[in-house]
C-alpha positions as CSV (number, residue, x, y, z in Angstrom):
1,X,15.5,-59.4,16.4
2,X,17.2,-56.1,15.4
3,X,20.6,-55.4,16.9
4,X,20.9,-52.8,19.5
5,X,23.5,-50.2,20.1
6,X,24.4,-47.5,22.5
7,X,26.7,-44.7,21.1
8,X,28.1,-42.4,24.3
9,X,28.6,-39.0,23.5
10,X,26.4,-37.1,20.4
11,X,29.5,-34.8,19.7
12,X,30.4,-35.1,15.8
13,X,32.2,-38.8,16.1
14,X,29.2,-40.0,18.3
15,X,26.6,-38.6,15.7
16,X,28.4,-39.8,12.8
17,X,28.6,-43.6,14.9
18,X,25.0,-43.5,15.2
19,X,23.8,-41.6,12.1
20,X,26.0,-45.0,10.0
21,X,24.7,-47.5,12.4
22,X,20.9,-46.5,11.9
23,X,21.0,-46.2,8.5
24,X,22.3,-49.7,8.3
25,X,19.7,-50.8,10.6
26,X,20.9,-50.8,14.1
27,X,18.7,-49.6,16.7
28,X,20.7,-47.0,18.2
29,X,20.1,-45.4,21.4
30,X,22.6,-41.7,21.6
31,X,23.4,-40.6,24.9
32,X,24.7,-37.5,26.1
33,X,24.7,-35.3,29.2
34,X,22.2,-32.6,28.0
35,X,19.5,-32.1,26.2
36,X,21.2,-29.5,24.0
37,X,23.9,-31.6,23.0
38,X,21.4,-34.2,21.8
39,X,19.2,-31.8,19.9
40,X,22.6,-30.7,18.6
41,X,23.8,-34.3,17.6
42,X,20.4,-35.1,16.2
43,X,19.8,-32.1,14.0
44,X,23.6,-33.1,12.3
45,X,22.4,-36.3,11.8
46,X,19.1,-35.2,10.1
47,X,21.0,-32.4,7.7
48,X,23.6,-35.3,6.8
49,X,20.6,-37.4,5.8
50,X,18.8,-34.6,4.0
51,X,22.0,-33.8,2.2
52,X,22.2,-37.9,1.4
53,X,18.4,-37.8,-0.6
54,X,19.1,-34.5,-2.5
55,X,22.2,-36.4,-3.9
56,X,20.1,-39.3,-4.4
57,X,22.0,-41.3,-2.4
58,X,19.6,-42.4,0.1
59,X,15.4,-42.4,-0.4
60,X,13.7,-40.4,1.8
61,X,11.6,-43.5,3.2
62,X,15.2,-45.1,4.3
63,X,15.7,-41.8,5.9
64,X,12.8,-41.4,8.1
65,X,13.2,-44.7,8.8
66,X,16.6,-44.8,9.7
67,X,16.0,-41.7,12.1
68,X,13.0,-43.4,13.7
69,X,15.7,-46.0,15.0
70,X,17.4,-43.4,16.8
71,X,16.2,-42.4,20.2
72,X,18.0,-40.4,22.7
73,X,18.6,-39.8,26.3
74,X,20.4,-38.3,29.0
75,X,20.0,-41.4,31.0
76,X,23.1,-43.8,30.8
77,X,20.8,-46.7,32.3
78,X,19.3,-46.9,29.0
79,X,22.3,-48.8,27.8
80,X,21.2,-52.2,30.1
81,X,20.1,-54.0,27.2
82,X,22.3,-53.4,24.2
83,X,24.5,-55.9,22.4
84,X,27.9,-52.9,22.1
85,X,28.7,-49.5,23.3
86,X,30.5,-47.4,21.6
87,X,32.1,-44.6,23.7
88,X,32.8,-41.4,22.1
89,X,33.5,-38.6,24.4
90,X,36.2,-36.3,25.2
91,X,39.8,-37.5,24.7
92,X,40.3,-37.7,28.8
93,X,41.1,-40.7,30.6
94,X,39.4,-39.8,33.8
95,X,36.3,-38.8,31.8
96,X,36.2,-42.8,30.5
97,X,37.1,-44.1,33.3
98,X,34.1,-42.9,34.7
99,X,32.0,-43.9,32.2
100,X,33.1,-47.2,31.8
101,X,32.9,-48.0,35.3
102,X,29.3,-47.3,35.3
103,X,28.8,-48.9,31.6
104,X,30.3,-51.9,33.4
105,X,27.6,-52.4,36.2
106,X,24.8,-51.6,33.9
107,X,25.1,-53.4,30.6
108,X,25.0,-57.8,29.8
109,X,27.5,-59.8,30.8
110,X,28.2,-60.0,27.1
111,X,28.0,-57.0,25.9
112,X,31.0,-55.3,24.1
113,X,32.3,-52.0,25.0
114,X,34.2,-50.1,22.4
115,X,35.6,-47.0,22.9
116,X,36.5,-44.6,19.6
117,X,39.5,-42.9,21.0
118,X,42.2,-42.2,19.1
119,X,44.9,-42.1,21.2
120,X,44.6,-43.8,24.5
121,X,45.5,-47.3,25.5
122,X,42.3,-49.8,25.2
123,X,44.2,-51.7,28.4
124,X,44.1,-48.3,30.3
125,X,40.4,-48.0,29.6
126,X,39.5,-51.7,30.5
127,X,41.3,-51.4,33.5
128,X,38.5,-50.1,35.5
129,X,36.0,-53.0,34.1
130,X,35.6,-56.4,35.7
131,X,35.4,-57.7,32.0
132,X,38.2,-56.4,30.5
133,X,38.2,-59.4,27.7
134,X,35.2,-57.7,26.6
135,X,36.6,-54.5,26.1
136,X,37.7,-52.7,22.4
137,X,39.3,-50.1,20.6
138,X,36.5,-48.8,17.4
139,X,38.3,-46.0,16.4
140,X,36.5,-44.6,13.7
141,X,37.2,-41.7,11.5
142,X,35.7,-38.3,10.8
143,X,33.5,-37.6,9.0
144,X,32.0,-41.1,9.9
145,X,29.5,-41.3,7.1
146,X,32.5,-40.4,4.3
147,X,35.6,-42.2,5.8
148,X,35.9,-45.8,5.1
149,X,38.5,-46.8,7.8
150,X,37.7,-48.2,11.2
151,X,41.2,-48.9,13.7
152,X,40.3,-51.8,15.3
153,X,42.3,-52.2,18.4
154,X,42.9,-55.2,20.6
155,X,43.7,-54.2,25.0
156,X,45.9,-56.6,26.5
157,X,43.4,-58.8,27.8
158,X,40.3,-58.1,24.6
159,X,39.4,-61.8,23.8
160,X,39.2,-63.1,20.2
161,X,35.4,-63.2,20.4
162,X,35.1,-59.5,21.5
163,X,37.4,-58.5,18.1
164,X,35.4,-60.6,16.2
165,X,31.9,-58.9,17.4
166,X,33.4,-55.4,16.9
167,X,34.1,-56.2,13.6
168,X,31.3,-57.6,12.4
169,X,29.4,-54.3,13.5
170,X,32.1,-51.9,11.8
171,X,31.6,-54.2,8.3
172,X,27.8,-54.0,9.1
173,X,27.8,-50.0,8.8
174,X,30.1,-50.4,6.2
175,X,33.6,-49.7,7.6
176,X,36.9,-51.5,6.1
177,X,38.8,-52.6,9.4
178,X,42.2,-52.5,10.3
179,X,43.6,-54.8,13.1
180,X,45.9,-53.4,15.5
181,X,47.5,-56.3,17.5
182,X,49.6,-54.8,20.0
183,X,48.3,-51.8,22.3
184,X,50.5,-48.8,21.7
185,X,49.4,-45.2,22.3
186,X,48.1,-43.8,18.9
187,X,47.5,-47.2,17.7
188,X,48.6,-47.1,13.5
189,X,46.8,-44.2,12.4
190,X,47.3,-41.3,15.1
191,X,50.7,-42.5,15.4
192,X,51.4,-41.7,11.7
193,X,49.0,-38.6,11.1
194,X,50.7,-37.1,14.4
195,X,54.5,-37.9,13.6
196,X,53.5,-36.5,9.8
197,X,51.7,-33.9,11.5
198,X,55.0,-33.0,14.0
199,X,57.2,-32.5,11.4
200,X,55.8,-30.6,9.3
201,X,55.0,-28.1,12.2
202,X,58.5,-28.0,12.9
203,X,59.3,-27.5,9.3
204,X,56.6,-24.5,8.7
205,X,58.0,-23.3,12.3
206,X,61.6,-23.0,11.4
207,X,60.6,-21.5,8.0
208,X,61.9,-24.2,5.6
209,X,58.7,-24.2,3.3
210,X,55.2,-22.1,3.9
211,X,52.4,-24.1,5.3
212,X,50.8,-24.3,1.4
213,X,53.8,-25.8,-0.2
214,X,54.3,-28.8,2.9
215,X,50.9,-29.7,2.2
216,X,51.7,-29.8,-1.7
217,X,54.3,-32.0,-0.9
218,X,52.4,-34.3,0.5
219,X,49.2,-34.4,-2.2
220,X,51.2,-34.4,-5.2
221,X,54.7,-35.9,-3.9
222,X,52.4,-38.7,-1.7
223,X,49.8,-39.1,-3.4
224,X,47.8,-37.3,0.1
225,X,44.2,-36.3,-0.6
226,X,45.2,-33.5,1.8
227,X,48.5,-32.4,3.1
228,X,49.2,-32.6,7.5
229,X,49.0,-29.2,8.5
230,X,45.7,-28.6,6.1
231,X,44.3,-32.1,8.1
232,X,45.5,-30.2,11.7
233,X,43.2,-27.3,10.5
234,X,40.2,-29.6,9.6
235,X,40.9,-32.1,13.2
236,X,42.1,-29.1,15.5
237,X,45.1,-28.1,16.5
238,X,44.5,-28.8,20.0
239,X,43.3,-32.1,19.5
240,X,46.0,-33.3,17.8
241,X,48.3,-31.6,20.1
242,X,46.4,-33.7,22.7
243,X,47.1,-37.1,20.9
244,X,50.9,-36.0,20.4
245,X,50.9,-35.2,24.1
246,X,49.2,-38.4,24.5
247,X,51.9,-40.6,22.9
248,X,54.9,-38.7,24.0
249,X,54.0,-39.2,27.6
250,X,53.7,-42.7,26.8
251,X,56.2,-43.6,24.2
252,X,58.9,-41.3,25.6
253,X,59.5,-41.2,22.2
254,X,60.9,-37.6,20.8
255,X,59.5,-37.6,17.2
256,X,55.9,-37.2,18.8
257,X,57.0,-34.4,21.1
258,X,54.7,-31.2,19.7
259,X,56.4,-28.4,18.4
260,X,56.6,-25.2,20.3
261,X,54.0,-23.5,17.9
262,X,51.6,-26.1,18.3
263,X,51.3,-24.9,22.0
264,X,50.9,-21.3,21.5
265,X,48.5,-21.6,18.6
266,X,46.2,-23.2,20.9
267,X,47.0,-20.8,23.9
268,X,45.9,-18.5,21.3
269,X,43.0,-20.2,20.4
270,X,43.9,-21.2,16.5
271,X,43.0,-24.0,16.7
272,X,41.8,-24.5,13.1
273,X,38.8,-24.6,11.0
274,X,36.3,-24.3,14.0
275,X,38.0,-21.2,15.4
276,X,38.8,-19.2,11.4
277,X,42.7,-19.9,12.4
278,X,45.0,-22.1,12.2
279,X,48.2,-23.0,9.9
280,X,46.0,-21.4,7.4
281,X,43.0,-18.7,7.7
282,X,39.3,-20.1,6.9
């Protein structure tokens, strides 16, 4: 019986879930809240596949089929008979609270829920859930098809069985997993990438080193396949001064606190890559 999963959210993490997932044979069902963003989603998933066969990486069979496992939907009852969710919507706690309390009243008693945030406490998410064993941290990176790395992360109460399920689909779409054991806000890798991140804002800020030669620093002093304020560009500068925000207010901890600039580059909309400004100009 093929394996069934629900990806919330078609935005470039949910696509990238789903695009992986169906090509290794999940039958995925993409939801979002219009029909826009699904066309959107979909046609990103189709151009990644494309680009896949004229590499010769994929056949074009495996992609047609792989697409035909796909179906979409603006209705979030369609989840009712999938084995895991994977939530992947805007980095707002209210916004998954929301969804998670309806994802709990509609899906099987054991079904997983996994949410792909980057930032916010899995035990703050399963909170609102009358299973919160049964809920996960699948924080997978972007762009899904290319990164390896998926963050799992355990909620205070996430059983052993519900880790062990969430793995087995990462490894099944081809993911390496890491295991983050206690709950902290940022889990390993935002914690890292934003205290990296954080500095070297500061440092470009106060005018130590240009934004080109940090990131030099970091590739050919760290062995970085791309320096922090090149990877705030590509991520966006407001997202990651979200996540910063994000851990700050939790941790209290003042290496995470964003730097002045951050701020106003996002009051003035450089935000990075997906605006043509940022720490550097695209």
């Amino acid at each position: 019986m093929a394996r069934k999963l629900a990806v919330i959210g078609a935005g470039l993490m949910g696509s990238g879930i789903a695009q992986v997932s169906a090509q290794a044979g999940w039958e995925v069902v993409l939801r979002d809240v219009t029909d826009a963003a699904l066309t959107r989603g979909t046609d990103g998933i189709k151009a990644s596949y494309d680009k896949f066969v004229s590499k010769g990486k994929l056949s074009a069979e495996d992609a047609e089929a792989a697409l035909g496992r796909i179906t979409t939907t603006t209705d979030l009852d369609a989840v009712a008979d999938v084995d895991i969710v994977v939530e992947a919507v805007f980095e707002k706690l209210e916004i998954k609270h929301e969804i998670f309390r309806t994802l709990d009243k509609l899906v099987r008693e054991d079904t997983v829920l996994a949410s792909n945030t980057s930032a916010i406490p899995i035990t703050k998410i399963a909170a609102v859930t009358e299973r919160p064993e049964r809920v996960v941290g699948a924080h997978f990176f972007s762009p899904v098809p290319m990164m390896q790395l998926c963050e799992l992360v355990r909620g205070y109460k996430t059983s052993d069985e519900t880790l062990a399920k969430t793995r087995e689909f990462a490894e099944s779409v081809g993911k390496t997993c890491i295991v983050v054991n206690r709950d902290v806000a940022g889990f390993v890798t935002t914690r890292l990438i934003s205290a990296l991140v954080v500095e070297a804002a500061k440092l470009y800020e106060s005018g130590v080193a240009s934004a080109e030669d940090i990131d030099l620093a970091c590739k050919l002093g760290f062995g970085h396949a791309m320096g922090p304020l090149a990877t705030a560009d590509l991520t966006g500068v407001d997202i990651l001064l979200h996540a910063t925000g994000n851990i700050y207010t939790e941790s209290q901890d003042e290496k995470f606190a964003p730097p002045e600039l951050m701020r106003r580059m996002v009051d003035a909309g450089d935000i990075g890559r997906k605006s043509g400004q940022g720490f550097y100009k695209h």
